[in-house]
GUTOR-525189 format. One record per atom (N, C-alpha, C, O, CB): atom name; x, y, z; residue in one letter. Coordinates in steps of 0.05 Angstrom, whole numbers, always signed. Each point is the difference from the previous one (the first is absolute). Glycine has a CB too. Example, Ala and Ser with C-alpha at 12.3 -4.5 7.8 and 13.67 -1.06 7.14 Angstrom:
<rs>
{"N",{+264,-114,+156},"a"}
{"CA",{-18,+24,+0},"a"}
{"C",{+18,+24,+0},"a"}
{"O",{+21,+0,+13},"a"}
{"CB",{-59,-23,+12},"a"}
{"N",{+31,+44,-39},"s"}
{"CA",{+16,+24,+1},"s"}
{"C",{-15,+22,+14},"s"}
{"O",{+10,+22,+4},"s"}
{"CB",{+14,-35,-47},"s"}
</rs>
This chain:
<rs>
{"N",{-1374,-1220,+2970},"x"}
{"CA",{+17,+18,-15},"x"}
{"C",{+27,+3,+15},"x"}
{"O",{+2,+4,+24},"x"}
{"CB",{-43,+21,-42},"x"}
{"N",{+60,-29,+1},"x"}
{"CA",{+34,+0,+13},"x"}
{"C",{+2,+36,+1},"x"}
{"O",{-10,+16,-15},"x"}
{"CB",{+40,-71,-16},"x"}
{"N",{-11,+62,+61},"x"}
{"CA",{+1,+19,+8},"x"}
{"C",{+25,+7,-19},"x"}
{"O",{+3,-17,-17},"x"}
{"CB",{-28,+12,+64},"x"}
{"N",{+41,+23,-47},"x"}
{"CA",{+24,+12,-4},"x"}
{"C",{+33,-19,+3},"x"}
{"O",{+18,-1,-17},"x"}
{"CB",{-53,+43,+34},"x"}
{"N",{+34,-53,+4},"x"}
{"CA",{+10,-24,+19},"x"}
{"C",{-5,-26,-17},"x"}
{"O",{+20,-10,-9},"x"}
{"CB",{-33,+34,+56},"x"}
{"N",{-8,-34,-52},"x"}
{"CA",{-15,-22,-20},"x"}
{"C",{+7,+1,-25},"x"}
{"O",{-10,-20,-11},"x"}
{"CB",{-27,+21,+33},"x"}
{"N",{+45,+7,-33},"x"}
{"CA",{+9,+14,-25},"x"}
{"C",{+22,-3,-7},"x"}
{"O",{+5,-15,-19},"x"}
{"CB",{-29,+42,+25},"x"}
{"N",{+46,-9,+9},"x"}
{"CA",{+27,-6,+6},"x"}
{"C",{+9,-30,+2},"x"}
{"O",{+21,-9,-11},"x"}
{"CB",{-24,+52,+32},"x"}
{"N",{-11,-57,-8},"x"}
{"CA",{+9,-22,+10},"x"}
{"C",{-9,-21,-18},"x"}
{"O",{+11,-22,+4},"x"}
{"CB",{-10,+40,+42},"x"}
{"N",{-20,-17,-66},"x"}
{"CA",{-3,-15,-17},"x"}
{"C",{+21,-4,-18},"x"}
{"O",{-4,-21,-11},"x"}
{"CB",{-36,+31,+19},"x"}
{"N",{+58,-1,-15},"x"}
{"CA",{+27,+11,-21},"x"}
{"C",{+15,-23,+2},"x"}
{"O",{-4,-12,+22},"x"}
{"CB",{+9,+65,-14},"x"}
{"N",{+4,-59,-16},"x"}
{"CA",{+27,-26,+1},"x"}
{"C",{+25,+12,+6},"x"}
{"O",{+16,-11,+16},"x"}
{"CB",{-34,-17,-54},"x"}
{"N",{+23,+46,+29},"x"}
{"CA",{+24,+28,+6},"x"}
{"C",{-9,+27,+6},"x"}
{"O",{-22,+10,-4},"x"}
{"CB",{+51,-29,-29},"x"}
{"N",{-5,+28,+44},"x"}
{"CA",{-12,+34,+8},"x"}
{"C",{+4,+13,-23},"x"}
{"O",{+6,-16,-18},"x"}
{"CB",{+7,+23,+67},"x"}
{"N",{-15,+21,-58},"x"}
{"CA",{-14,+8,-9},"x"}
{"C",{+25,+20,-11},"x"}
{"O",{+3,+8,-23},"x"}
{"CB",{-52,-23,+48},"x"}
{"N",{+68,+21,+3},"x"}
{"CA",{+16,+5,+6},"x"}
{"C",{+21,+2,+24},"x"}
{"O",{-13,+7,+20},"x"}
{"CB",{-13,+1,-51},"x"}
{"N",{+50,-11,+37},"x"}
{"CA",{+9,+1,+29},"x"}
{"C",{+24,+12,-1},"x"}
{"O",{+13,+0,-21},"x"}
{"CB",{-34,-38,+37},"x"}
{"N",{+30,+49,+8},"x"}
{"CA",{+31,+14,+3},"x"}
{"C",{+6,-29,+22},"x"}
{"O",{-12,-20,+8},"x"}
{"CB",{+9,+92,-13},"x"}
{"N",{+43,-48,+11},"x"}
{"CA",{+6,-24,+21},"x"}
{"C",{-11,+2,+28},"x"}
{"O",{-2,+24,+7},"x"}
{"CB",{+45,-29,-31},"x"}
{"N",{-49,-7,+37},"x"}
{"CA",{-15,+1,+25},"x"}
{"C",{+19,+6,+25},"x"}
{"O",{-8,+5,+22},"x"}
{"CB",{-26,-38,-44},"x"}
{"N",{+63,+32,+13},"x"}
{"CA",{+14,+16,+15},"x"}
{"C",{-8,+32,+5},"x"}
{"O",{+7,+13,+20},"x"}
{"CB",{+25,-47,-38},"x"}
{"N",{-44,+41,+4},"x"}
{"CA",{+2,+30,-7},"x"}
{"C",{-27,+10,+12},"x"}
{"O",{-5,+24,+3},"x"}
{"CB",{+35,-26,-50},"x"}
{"N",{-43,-14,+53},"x"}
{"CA",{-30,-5,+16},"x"}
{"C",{-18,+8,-16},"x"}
{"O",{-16,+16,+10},"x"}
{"CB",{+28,-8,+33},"x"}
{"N",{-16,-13,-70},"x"}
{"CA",{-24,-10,-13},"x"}
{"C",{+8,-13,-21},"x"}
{"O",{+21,-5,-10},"x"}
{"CB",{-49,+36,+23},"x"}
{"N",{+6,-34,-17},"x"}
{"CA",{-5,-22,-23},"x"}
{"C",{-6,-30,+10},"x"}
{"O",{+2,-1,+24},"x"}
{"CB",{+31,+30,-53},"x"}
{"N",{-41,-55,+16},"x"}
{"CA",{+10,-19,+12},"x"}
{"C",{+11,-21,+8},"x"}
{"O",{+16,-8,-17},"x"}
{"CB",{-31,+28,+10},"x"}
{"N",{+14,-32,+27},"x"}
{"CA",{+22,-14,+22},"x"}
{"C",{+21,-12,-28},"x"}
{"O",{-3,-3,-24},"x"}
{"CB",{-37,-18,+78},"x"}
{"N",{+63,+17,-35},"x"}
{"CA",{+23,-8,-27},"x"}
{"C",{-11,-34,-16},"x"}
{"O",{+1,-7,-23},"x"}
{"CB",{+53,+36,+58},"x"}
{"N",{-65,-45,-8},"x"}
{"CA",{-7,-22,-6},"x"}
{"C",{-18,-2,-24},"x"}
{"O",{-2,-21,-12},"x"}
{"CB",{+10,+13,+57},"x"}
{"N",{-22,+34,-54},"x"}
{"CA",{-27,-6,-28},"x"}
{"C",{+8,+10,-22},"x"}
{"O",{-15,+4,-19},"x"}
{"CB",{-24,+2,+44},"x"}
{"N",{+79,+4,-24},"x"}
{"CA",{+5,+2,-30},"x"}
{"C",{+14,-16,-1},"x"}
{"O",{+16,-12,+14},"x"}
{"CB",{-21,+50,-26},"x"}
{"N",{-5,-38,-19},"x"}
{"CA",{+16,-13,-32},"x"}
{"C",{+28,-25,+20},"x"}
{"O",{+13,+11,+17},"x"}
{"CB",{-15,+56,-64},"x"}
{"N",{+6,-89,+44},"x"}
{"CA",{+28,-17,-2},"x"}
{"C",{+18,+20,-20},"x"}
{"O",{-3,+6,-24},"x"}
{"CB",{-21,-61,+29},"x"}
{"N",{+44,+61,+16},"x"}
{"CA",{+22,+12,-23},"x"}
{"C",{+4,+28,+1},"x"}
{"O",{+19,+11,-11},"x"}
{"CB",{-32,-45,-21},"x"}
{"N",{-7,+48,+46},"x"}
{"CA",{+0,+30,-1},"x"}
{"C",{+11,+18,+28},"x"}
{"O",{-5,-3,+24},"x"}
{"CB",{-38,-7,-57},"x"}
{"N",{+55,+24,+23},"x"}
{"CA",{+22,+9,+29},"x"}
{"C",{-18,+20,-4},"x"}
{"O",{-9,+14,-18},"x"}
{"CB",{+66,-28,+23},"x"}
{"N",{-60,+6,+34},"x"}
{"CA",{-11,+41,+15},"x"}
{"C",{+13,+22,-9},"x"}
{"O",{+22,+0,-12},"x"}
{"CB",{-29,-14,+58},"x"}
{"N",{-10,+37,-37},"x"}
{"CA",{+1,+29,-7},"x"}
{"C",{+2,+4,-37},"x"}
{"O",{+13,+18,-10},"x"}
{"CB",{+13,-8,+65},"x"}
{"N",{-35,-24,-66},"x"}
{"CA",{-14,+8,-22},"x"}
{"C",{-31,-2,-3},"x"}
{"O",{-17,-16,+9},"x"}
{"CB",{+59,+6,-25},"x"}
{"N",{-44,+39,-5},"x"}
{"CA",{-30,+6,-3},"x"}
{"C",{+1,-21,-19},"x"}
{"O",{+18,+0,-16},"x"}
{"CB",{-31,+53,+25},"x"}
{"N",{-8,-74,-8},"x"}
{"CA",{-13,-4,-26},"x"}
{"C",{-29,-9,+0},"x"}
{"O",{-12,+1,+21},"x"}
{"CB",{+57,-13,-36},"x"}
{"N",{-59,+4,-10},"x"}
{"CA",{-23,+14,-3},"x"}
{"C",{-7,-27,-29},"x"}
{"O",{+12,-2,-21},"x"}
{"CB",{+0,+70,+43},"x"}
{"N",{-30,-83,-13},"x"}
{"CA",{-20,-13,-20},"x"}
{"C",{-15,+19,-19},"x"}
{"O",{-14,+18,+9},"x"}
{"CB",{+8,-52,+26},"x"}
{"N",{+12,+28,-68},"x"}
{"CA",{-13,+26,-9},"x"}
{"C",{-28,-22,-11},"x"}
{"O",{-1,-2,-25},"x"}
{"CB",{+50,+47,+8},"x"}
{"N",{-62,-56,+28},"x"}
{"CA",{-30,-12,-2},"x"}
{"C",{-11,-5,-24},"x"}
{"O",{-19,-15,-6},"x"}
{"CB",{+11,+35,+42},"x"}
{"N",{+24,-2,-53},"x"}
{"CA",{-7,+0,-36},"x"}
{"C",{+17,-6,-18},"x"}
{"O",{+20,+14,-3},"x"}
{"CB",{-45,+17,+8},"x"}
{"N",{+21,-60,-24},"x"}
{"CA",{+22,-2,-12},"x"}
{"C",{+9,+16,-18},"x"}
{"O",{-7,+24,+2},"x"}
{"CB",{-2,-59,+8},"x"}
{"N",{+27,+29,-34},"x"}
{"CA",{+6,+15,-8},"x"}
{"C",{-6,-11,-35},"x"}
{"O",{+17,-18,+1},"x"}
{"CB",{+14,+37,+47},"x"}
{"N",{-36,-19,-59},"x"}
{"CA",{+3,-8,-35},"x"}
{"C",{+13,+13,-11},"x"}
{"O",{+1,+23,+9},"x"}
{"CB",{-35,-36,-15},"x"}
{"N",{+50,+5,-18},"x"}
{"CA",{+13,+3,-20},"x"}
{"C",{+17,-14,-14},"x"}
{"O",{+4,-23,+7},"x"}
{"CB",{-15,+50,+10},"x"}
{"N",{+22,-18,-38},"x"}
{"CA",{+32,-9,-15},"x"}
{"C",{+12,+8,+6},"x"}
{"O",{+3,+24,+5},"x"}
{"CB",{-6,-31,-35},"x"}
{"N",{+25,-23,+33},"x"}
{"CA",{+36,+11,+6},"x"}
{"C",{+10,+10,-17},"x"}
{"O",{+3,-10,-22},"x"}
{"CB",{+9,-18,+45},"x"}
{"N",{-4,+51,-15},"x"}
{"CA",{+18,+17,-19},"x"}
{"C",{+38,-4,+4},"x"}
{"O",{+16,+11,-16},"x"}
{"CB",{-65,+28,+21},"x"}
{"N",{+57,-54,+16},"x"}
{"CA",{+30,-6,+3},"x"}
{"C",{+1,-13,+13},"x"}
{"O",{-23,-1,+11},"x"}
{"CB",{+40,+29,-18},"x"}
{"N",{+2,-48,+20},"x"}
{"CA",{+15,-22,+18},"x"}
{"C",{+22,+10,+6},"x"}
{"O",{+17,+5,-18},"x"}
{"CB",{-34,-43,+1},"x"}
{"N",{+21,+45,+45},"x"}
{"CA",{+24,+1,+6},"x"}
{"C",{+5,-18,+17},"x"}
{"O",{-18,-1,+17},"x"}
{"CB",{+19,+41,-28},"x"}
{"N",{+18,-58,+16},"x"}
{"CA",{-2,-31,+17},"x"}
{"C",{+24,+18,+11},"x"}
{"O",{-3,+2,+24},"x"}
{"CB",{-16,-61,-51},"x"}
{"N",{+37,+70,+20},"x"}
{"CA",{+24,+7,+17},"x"}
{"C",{-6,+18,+14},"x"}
{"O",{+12,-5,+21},"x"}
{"CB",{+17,-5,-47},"x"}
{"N",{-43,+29,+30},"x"}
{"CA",{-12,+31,+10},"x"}
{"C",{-20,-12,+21},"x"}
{"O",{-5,+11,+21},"x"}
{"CB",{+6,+23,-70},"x"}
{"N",{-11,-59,+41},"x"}
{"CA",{-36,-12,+15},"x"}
{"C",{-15,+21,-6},"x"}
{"O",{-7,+15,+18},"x"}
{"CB",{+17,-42,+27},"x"}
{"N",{-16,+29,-72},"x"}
{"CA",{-24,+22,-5},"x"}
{"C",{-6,-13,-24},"x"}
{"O",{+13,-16,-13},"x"}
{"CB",{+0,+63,+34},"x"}
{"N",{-40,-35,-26},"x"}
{"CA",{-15,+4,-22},"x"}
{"C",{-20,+21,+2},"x"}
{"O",{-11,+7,+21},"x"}
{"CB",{+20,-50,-30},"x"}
{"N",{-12,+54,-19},"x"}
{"CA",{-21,+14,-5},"x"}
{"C",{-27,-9,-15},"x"}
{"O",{+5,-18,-17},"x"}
{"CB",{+33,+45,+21},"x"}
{"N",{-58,-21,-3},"x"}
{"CA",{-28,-3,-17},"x"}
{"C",{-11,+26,-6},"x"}
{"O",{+3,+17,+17},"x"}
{"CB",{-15,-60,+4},"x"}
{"N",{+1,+47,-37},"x"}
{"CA",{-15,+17,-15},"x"}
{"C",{-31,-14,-5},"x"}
{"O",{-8,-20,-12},"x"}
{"CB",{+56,+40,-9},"x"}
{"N",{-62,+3,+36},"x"}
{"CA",{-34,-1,-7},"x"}
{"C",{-13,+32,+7},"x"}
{"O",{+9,+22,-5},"x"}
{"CB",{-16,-81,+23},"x"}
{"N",{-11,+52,-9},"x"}
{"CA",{-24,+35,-7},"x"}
{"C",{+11,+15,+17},"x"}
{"O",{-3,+25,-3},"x"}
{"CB",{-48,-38,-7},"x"}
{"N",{+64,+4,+33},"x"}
{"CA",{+20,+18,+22},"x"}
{"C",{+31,+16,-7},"x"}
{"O",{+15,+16,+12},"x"}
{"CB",{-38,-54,+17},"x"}
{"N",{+23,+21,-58},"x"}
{"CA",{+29,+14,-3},"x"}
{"C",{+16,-27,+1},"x"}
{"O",{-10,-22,-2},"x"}
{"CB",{+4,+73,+29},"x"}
{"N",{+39,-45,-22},"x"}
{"CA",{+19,-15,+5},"x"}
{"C",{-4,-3,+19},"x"}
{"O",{-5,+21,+12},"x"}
{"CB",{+30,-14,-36},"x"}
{"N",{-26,-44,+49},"x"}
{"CA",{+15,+5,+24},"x"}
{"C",{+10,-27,+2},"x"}
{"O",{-9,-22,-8},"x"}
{"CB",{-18,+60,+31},"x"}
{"N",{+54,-30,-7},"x"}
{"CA",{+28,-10,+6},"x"}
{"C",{-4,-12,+27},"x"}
{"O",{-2,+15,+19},"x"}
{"CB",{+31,+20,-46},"x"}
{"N",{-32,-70,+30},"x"}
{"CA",{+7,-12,+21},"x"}
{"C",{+22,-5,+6},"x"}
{"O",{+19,+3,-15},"x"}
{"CB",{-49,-14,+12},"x"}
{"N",{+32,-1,+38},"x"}
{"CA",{+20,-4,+8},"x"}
{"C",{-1,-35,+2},"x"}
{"O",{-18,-9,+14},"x"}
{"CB",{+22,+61,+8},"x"}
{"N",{+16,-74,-36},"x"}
{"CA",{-3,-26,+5},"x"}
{"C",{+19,-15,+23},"x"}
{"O",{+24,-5,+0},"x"}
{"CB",{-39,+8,-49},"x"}
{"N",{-6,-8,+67},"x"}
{"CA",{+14,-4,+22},"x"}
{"C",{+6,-29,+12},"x"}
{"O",{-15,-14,-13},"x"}
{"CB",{-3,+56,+18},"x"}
{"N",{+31,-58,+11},"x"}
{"CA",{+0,-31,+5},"x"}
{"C",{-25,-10,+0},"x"}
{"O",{-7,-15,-18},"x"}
{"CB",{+45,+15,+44},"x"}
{"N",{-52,+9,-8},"x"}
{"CA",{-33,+6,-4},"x"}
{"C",{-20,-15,-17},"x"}
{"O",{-15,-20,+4},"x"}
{"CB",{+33,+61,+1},"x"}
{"N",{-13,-20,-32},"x"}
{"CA",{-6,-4,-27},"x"}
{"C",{-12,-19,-17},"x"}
{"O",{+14,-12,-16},"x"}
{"CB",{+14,+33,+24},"x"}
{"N",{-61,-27,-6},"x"}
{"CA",{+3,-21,-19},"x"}
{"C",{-21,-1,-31},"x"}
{"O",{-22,+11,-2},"x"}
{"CB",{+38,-35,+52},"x"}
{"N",{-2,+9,-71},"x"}
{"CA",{-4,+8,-19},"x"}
{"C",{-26,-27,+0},"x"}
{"O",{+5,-19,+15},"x"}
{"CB",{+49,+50,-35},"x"}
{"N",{-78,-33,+6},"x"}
{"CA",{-15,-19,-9},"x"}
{"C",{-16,+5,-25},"x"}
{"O",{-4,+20,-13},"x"}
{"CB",{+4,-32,+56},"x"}
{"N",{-8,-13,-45},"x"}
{"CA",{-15,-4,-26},"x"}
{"C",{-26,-23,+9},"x"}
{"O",{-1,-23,+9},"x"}
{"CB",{+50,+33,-45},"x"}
{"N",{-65,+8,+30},"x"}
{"CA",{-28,-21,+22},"x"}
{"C",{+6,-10,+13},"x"}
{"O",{+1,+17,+17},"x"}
{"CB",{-25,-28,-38},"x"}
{"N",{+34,-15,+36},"x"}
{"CA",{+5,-4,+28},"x"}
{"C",{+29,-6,-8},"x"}
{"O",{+13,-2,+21},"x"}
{"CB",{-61,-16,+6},"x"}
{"N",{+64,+15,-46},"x"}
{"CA",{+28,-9,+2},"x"}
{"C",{+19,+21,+12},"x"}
{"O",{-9,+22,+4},"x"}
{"CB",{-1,-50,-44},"x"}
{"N",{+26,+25,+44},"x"}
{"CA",{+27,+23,+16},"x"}
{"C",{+15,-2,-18},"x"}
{"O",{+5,-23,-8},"x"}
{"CB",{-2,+17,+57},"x"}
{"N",{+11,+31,-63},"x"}
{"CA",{+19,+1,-18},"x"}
{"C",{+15,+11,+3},"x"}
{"O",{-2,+24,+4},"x"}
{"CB",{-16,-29,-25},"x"}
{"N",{+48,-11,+23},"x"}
{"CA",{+31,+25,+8},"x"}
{"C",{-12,+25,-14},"x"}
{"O",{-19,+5,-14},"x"}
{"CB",{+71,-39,+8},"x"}
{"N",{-20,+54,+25},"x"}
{"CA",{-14,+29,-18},"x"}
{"C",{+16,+5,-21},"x"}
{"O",{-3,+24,-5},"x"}
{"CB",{-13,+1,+43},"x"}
{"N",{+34,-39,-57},"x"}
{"CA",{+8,+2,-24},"x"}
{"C",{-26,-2,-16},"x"}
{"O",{-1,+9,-23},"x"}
{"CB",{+47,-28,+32},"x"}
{"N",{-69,+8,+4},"x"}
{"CA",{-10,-8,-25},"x"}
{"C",{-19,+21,-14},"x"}
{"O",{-12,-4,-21},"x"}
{"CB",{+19,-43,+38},"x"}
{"N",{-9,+72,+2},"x"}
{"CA",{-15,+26,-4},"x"}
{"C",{+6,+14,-23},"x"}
{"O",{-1,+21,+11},"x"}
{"CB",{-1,-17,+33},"x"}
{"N",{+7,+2,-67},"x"}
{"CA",{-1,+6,-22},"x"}
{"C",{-15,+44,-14},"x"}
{"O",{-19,+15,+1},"x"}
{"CB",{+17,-88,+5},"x"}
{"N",{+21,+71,-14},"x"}
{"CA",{-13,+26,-18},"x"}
{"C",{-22,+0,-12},"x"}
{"O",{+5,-18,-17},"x"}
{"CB",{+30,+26,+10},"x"}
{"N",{-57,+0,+4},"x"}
{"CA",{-22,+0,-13},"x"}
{"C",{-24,-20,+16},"x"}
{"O",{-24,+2,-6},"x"}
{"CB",{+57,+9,-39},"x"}
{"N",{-26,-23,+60},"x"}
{"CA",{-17,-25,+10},"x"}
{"C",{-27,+23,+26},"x"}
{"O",{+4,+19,+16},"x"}
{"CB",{+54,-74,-19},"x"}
{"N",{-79,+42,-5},"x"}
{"CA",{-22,+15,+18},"x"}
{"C",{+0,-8,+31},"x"}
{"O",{-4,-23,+7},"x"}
{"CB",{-26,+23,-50},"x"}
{"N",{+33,+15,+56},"x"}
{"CA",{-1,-1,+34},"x"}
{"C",{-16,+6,+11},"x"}
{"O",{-12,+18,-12},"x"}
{"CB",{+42,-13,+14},"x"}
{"N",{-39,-9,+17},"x"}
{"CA",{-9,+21,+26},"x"}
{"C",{+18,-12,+24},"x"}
{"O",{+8,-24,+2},"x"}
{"CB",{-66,+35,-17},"x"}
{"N",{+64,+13,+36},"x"}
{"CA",{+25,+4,+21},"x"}
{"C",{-22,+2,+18},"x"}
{"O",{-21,+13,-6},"x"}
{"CB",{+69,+13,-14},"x"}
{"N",{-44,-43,+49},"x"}
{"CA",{-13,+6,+20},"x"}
{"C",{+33,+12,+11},"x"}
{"O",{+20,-11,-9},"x"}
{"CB",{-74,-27,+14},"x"}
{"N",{+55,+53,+8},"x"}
{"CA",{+18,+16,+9},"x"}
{"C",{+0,+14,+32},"x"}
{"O",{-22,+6,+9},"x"}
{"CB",{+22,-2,-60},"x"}
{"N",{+24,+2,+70},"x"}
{"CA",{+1,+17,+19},"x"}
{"C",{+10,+31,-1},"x"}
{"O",{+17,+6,-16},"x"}
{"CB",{-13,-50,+33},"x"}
{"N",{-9,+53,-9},"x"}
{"CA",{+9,+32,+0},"x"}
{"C",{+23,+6,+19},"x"}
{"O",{-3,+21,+12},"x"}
{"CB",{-45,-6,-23},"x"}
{"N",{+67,-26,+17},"x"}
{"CA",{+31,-3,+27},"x"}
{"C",{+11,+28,-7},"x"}
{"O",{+14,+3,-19},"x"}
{"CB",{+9,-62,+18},"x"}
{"N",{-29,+76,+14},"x"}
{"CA",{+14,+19,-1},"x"}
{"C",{+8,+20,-21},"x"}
{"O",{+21,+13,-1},"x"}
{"CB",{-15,-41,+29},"x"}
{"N",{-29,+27,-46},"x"}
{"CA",{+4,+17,-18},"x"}
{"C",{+1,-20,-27},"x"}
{"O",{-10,+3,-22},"x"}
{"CB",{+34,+36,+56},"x"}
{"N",{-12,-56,-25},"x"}
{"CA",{-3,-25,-26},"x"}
{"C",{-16,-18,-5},"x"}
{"O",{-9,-10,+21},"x"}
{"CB",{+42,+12,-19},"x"}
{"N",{-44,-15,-36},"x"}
{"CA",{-17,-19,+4},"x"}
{"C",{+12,-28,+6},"x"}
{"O",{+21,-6,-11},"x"}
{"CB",{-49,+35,-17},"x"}
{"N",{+23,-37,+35},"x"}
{"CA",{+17,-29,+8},"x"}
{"C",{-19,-26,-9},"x"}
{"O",{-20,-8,+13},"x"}
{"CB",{+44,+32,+35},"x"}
{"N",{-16,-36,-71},"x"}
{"CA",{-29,-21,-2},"x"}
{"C",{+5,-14,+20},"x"}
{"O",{+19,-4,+16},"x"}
{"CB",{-29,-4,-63},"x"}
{"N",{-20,-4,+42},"x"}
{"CA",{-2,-27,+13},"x"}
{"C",{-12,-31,-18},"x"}
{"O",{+3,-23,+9},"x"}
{"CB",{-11,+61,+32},"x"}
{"N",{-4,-29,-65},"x"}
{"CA",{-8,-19,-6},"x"}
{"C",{-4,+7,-34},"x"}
{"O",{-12,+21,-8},"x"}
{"CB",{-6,-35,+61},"x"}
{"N",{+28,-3,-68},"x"}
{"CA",{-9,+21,-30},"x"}
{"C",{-10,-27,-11},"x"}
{"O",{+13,-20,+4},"x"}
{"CB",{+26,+69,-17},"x"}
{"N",{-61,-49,+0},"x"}
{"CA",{-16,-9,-16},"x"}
{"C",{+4,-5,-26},"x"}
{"O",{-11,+19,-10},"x"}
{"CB",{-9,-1,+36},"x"}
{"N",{+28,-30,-41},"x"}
{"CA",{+10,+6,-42},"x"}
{"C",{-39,-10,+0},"x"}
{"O",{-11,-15,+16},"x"}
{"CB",{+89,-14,-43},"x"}
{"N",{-86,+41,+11},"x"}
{"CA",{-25,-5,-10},"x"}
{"C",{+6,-34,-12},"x"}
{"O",{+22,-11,-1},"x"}
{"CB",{-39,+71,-12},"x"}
{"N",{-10,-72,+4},"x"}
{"CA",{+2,-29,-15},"x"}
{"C",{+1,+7,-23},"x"}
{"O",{+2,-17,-18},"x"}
{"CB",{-25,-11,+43},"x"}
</rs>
């Protein structure tokens, strides 16, 4: 039986981390390519489903609508759009088209990471 320790360490990513300047969280070396210290952010472990309800390509946002209500990502360099295993610029995200957002929580914002268009 995996202890507490065993568990943790099974994960492919943490769970969550701060900057390790600040003396917790962890070491700068096990976050994200691309992510500057002393921000909180936070894997939210659950995707998200719904319809796009807007594109904003100039703003880097969009919104979806499902059983949660409206919520408004942040589209970041990051960002990537697919369709079963293909990668799709992010023009090609559309109003009405079915999603689910795997997403980060940076500071108060959702920040995708990966959005899904259903087949």
């Amino acid at each position: 039986m995996l202890g507490l320790a065993g568990i943790a360490g099974a994960f492919p990513f943490p769970y969550s981390w701060t900057d390790s300047a600040s003396g917790t969280g962890m070491p700068a070396g096990n976050q994200p390519q691309g992510r500057a210290g002393g921000e909180n952010i936070f894997y939210t472990g659950s995707p998200s489903p719904g319809t796009v309800k807007n594109v904003d390509l100039a703003a880097h946002t969009f919104t979806i609508k499902n059983r949660r209500g409206e919520q408004t990502f942040v589209i970041s360099p990051e960002t990537q759009l697919k369709k079963g295993r293909e990668r799709l610029r992010l023009d090609g995200l559309q109003p009405e088209s079915k999603v689910t957002v795997s997403y980060w929580d940076r500071n108060g914002k959702k920040e995708a990471g990966v959005i899904k268009l259903s087949k």
